[in-house]
Backbone as ProteinMPNN parsed JSONL, in Angstrom:
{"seq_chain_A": "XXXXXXXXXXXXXXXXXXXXXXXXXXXXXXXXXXXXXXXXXXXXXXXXXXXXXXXXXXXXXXXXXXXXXXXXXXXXXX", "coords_chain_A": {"N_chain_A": [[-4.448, 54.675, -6.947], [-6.601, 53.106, -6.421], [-7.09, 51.195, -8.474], [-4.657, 49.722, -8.114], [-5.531, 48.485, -5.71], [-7.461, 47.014, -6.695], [-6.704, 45.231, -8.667], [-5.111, 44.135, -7.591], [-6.419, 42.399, -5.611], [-7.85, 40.728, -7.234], [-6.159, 39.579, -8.167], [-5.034, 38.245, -5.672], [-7.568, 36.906, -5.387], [-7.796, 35.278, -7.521], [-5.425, 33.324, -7.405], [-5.609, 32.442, -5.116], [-8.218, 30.914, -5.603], [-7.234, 28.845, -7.713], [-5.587, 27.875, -6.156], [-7.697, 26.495, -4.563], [-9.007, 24.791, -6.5], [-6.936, 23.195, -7.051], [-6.359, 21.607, -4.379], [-9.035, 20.116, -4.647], [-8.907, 18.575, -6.996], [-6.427, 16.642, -6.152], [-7.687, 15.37, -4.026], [-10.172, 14.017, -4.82], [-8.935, 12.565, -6.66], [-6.541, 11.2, -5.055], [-8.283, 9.374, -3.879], [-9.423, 7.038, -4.861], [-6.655, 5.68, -4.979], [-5.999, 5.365, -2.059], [-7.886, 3.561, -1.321], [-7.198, 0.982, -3.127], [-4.162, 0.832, -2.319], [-5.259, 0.135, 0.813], [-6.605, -1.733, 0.562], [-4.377, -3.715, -1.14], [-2.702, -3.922, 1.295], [-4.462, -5.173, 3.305], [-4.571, -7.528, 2.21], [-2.149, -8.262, 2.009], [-1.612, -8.066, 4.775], [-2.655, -10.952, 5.756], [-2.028, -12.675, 4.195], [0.487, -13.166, 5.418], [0.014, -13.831, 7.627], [-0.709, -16.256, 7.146], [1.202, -17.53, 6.448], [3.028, -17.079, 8.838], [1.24, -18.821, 10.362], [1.662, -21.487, 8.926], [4.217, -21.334, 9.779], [4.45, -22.146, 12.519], [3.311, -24.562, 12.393], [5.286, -25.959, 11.416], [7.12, -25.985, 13.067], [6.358, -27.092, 15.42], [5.541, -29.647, 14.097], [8.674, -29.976, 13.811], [9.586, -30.068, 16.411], [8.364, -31.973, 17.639], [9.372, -34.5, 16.458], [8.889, -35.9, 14.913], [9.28, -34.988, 11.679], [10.738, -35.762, 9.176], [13.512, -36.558, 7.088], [13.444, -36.447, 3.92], [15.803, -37.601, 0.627], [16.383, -36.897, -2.443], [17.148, -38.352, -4.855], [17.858, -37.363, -8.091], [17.437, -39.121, -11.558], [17.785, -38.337, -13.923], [20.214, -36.38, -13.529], [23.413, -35.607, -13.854]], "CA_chain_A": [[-4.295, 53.772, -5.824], [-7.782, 52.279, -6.527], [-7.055, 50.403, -9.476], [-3.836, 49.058, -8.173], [-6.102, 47.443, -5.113], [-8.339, 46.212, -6.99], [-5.686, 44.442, -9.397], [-4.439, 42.992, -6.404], [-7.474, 41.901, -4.845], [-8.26, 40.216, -8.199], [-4.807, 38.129, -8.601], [-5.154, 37.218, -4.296], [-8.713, 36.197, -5.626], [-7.569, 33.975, -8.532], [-4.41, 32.568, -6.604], [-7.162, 31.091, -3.953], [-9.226, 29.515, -6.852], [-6.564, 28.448, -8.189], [-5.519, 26.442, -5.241], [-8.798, 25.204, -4.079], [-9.053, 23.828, -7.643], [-5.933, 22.046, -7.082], [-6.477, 20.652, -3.598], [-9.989, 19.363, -4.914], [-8.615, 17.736, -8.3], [-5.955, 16.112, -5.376], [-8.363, 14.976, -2.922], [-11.2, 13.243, -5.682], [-7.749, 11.702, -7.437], [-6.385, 10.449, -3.949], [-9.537, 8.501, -3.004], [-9.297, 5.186, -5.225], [-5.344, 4.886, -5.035], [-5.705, 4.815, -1.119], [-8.587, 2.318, -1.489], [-6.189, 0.119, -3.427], [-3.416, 0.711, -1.102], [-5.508, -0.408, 1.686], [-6.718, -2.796, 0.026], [-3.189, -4.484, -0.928], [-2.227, -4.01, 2.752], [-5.14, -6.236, 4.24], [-4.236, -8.711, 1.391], [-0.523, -8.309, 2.48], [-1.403, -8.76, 6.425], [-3.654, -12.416, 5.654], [-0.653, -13.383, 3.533], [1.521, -12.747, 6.356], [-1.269, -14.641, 9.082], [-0.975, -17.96, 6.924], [2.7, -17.759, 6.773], [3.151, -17.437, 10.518], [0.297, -20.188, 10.524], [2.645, -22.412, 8.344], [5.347, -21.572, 10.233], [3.795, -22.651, 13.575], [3.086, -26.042, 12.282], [6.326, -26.708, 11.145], [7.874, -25.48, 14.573], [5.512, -27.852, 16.077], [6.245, -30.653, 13.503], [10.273, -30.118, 14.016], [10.27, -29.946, 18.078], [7.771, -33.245, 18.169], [10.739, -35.246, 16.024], [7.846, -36.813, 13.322], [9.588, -34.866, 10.998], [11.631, -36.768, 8.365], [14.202, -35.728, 5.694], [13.506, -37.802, 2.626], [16.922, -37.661, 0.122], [15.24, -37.369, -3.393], [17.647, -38.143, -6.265], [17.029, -37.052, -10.12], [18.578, -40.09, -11.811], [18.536, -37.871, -14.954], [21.081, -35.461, -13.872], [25.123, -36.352, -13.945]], "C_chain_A": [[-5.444, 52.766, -5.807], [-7.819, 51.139, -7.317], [-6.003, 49.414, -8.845], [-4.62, 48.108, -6.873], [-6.874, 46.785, -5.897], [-7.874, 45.21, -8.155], [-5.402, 43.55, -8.338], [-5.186, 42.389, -5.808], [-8.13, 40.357, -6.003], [-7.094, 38.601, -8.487], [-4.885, 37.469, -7.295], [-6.142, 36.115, -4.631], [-8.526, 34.463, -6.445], [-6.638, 33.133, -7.845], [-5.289, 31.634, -5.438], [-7.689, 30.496, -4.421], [-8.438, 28.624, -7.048], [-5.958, 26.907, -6.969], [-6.496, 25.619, -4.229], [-9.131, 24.504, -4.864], [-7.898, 22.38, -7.41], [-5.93, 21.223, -6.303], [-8.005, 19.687, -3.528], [-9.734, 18.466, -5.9], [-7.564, 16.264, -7.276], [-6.594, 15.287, -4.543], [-9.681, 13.313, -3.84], [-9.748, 12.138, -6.138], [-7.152, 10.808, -6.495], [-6.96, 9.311, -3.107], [-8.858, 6.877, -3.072], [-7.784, 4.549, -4.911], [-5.391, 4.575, -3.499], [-6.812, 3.685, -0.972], [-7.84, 1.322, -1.871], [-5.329, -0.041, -2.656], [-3.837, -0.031, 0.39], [-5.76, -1.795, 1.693], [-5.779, -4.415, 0.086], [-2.629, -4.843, 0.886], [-2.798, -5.125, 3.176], [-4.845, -7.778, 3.442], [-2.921, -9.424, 1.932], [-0.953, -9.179, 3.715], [-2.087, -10.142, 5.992], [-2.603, -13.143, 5.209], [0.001, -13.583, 4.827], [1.088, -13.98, 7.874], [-1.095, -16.231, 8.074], [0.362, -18.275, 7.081], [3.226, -18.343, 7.937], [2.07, -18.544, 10.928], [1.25, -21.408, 10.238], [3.636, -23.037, 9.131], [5.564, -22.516, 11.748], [4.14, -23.966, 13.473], [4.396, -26.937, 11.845], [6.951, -26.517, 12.742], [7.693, -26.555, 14.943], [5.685, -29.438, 15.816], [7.896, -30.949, 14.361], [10.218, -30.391, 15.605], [9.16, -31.418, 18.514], [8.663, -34.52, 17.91], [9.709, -36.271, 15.755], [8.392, -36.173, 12.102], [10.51, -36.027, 10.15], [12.153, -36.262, 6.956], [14.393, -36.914, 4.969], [14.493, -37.092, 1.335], [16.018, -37.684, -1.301], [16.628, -37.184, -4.384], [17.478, -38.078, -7.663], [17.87, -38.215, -10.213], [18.559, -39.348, -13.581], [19.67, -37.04, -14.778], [22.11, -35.977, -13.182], [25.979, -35.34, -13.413]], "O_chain_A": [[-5.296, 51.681, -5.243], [-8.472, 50.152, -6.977], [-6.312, 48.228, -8.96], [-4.352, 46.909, -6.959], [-6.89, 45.593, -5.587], [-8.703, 44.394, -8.557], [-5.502, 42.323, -8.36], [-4.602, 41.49, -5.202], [-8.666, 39.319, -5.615], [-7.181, 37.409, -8.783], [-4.841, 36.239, -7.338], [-5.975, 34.915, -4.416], [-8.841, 33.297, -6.208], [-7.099, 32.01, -7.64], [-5.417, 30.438, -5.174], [-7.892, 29.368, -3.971], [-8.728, 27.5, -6.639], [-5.952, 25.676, -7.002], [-6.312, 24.656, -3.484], [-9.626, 23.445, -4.477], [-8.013, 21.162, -7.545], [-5.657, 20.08, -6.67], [-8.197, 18.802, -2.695], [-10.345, 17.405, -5.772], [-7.818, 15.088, -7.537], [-5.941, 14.279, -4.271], [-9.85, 12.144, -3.496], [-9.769, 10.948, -5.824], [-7.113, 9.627, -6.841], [-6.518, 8.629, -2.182], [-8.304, 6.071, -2.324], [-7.589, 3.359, -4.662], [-4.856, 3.489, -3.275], [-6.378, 2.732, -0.324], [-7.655, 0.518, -0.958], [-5.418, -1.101, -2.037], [-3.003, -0.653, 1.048], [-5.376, -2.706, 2.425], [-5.972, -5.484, 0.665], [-2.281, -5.913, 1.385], [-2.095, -6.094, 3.463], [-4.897, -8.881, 3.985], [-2.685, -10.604, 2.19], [-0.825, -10.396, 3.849], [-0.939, -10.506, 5.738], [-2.257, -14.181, 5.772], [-0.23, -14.741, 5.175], [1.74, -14.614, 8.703], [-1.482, -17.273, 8.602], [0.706, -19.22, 7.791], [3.682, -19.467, 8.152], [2.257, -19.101, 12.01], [1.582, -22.201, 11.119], [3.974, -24.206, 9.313], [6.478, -23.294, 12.021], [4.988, -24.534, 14.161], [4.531, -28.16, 11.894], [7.085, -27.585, 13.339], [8.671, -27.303, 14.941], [5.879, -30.3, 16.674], [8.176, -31.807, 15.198], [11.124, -31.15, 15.947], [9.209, -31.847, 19.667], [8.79, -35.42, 18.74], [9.693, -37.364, 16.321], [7.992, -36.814, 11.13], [10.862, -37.083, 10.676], [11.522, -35.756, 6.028], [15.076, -37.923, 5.147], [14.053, -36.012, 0.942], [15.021, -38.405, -1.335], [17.097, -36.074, -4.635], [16.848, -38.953, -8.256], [18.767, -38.483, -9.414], [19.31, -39.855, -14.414], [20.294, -36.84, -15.82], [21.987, -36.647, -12.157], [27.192, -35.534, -13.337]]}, "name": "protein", "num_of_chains": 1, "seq": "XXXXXXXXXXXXXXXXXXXXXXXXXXXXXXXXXXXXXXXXXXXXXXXXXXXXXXXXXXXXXXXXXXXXXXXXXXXXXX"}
């Protein structure tokens, strides 16, 4: 009965290494990709802030009626 605890005490043992190895190899590996990820994001939102900037000014343009639609013809294409 001694041996078979202490078999078992041995495989609980390793099974716990085993997965604090894994959620440390996870955690170090996880760092830089959410750095990047965040990264892209704040890149994303600024993108997003000139857009709606853009968009503003055209609004603003169109509802003052200074806009003007200029007709542009290619005279190469038939």
């Amino acid at each position: 009965m001694n041996r078979h605890f202490g078999w078992a005490m041995l495989v609980v043992a390793g099974v716990l290494f085993g997965c604090l190895l894994g959620t440390q190899q996870k955690t170090s590996a996880e760092a830089p990709a959410d750095a990047a990820v965040e990264q892209r994001d704040d890149e994303i939102v600024e993108q997003l802030k000139q857009i709606n900037l853009q968009l503003k000014e055209l609004n603003t343009m169109f509802r003052s009626g200074t806009a003007r639609v200029v007709e542009v013809i290619n005279p190469g294409s038939e």
